[in-house]
NUDRENTOR-549837 format. One record per residue (C-alpha): residue number from 1; residue in three letters; x, y, z. Coordinates in nm, 4 decimals, padded with zeros to 6 digits. Each point is the difference from the previous one (the first is absolute). Layout:
BEGIN
+-----+------+----------+----------+----------+
|  nr | rest |        X |        Y |        Z |
+-----+------+----------+----------+----------+
| NUM |  Ala |        X |        Y |        Z |
...
+-----+------+----------+----------+----------+
% end
This chain:
BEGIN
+-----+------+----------+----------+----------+
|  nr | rest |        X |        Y |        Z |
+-----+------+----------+----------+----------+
|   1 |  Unk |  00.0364 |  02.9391 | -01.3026 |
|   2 |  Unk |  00.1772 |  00.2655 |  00.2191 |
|   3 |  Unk | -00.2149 | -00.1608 |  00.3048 |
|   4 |  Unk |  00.0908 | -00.3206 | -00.0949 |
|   5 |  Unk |  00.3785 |  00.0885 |  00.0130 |
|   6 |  Unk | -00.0136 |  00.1986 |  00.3205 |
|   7 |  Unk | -00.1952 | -00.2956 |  00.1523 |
|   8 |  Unk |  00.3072 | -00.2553 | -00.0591 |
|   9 |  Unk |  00.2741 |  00.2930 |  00.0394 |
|  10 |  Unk | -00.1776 | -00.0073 |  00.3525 |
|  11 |  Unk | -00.0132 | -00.3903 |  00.0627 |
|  12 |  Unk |  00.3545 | -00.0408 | -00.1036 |
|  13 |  Unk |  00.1347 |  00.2219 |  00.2831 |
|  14 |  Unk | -00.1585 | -00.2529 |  00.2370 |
|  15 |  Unk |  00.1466 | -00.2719 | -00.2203 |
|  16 |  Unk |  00.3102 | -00.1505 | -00.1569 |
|  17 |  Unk | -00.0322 |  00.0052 | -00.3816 |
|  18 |  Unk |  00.1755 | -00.2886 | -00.0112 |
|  19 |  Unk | -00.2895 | -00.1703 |  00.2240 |
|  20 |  Unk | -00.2528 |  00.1156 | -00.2525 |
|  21 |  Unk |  00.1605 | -00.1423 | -00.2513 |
|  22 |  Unk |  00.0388 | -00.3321 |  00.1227 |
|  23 |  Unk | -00.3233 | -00.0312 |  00.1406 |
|  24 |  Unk | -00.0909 |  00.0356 | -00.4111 |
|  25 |  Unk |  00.1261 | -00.2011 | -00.1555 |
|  26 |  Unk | -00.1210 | -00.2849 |  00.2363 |
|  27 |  Unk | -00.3726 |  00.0492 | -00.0361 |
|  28 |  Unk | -00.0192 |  00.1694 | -00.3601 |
|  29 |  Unk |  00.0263 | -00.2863 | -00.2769 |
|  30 |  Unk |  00.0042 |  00.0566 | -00.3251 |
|  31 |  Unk | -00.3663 | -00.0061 | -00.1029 |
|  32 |  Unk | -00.0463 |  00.1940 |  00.2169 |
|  33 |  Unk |  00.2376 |  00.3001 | -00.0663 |
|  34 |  Unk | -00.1857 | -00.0665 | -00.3875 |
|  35 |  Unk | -00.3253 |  00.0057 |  00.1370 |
|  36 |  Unk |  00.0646 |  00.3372 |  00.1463 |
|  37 |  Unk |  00.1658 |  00.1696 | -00.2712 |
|  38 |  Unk | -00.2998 | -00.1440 | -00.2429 |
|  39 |  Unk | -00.2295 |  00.1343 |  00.2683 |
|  40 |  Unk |  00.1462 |  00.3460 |  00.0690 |
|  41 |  Unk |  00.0128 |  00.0063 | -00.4388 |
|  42 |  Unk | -00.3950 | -00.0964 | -00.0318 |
|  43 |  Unk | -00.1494 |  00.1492 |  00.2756 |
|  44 |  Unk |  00.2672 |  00.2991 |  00.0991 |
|  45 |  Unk | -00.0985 |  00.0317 |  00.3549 |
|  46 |  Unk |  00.1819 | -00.2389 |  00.2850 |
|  47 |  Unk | -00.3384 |  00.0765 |  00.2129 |
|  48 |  Unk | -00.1769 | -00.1897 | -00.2787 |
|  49 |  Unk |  00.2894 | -00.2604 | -00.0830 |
|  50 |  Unk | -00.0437 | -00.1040 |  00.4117 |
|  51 |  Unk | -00.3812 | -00.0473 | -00.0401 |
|  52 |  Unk |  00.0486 | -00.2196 | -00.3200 |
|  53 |  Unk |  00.2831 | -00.1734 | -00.1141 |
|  54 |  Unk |  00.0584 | -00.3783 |  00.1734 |
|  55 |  Unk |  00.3822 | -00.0198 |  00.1329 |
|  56 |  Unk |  00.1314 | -00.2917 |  00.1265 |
|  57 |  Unk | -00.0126 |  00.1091 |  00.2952 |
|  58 |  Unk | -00.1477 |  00.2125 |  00.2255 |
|  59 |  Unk |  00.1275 |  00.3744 |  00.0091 |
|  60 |  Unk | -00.1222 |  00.3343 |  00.1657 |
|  61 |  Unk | -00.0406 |  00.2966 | -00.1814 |
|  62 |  Unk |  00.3106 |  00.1525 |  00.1459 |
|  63 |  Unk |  00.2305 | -00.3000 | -00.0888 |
|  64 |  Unk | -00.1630 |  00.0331 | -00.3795 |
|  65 |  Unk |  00.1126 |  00.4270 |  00.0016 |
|  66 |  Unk |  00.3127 | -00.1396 |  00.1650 |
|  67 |  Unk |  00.0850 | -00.2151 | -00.2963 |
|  68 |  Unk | -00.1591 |  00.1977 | -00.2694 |
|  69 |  Unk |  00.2494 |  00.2327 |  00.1723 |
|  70 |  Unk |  00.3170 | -00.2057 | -00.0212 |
|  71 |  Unk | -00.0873 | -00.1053 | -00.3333 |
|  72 |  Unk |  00.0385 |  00.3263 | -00.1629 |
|  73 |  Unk |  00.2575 |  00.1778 |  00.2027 |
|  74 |  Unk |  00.2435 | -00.3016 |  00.1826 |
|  75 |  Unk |  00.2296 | -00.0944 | -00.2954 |
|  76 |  Unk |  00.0710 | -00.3086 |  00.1250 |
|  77 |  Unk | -00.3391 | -00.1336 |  00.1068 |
|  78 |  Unk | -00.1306 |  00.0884 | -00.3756 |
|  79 |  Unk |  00.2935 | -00.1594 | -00.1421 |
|  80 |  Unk | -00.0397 | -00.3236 |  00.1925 |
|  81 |  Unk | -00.4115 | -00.0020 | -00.0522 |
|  82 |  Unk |  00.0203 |  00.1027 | -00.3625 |
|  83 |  Unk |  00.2845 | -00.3037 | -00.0537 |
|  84 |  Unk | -00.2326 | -00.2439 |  00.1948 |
|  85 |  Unk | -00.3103 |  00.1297 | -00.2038 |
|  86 |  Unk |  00.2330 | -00.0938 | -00.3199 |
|  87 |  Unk |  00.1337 | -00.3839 |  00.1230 |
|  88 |  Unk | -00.4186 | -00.0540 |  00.0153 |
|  89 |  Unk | -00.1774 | -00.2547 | -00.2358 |
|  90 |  Unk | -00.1748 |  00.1400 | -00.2577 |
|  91 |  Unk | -00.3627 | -00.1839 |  00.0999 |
|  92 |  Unk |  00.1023 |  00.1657 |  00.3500 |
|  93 |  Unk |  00.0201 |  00.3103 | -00.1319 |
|  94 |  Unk | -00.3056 | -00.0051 | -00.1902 |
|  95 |  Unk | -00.1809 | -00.1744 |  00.2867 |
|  96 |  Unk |  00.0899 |  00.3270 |  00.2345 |
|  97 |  Unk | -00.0811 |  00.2611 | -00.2896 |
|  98 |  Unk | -00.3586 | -00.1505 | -00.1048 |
|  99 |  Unk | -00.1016 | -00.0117 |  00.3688 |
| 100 |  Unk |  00.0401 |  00.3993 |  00.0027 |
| 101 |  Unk | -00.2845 |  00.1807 |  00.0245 |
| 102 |  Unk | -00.1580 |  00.2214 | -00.2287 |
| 103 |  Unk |  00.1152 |  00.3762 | -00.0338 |
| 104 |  Unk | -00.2742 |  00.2346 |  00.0027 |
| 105 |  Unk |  00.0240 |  00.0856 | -00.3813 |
| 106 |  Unk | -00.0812 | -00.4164 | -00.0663 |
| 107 |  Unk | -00.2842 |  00.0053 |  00.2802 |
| 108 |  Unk | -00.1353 |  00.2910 | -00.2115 |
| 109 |  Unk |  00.0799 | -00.1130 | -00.3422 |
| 110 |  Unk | -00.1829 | -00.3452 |  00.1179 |
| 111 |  Unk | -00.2694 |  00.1844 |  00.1669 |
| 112 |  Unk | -00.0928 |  00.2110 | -00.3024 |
| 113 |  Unk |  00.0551 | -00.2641 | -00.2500 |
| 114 |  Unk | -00.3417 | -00.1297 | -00.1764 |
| 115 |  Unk | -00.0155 | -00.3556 | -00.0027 |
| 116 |  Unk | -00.3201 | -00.1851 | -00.0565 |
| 117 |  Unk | -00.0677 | -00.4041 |  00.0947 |
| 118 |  Unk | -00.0373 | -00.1994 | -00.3168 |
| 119 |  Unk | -00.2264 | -00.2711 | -00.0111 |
| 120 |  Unk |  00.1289 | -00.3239 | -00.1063 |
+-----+------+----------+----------+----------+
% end
């Protein structure tokens, strides 16, 4: 996390904040700002969140810690994704969260589970 910080601390000299910003909230929709937070919940990596959740888009790895980022520490880009997130439709919502992938405890609770074929 400390790497993380450090890494946008650094890009943000280069950079206006301001620029960041707005460069956000023109690509990031909605589902997607839900997909990542459901991702980053399940799988609690951003590495793995990259390599498997489906955005609307496509983003880098860097622009995915870059959000993650502004997410959880830019009050006003959390405020305005987290409001957005809330105006969804429900079957949106639901759509987004049942296309998450499975955490590793469900991959190893379904993994270890016993089930048999029945004949019919």
């Amino acid at each position: 996390d400390q790497k993380l910080k450090k890494m946008f601390r650094d890009k943000r000299k280069r950079r206006g904040r301001k620029e960041d910003l707005v460069k956000d909230l023109g690509r990031w929709k909605p589902t997607d700002d839900l997909a990542l937070i459901t991702g980053v919940e399940q799988l609690k990596d951003l590495v793995l969140v990259f390599k498997g959740v489906k955005f609307s888009c496509h983003f880098t790895l860097p622009e995915i810690q870059e959000r993650w980022y502004n997410l959880m520490y830019e009050p006003v880009v959390s405020q305005l994704a987290l409001q957005a997130i809330q105006n969804m439709k429900p079957e949106l919502v639901y759509k987004v969260k049942s296309q998450a992938p499975f955490s590793k405890e469900e991959e190893d609770a379904i993994c270890g589970a016993d089930i048999k074929a029945t004949d019919s």
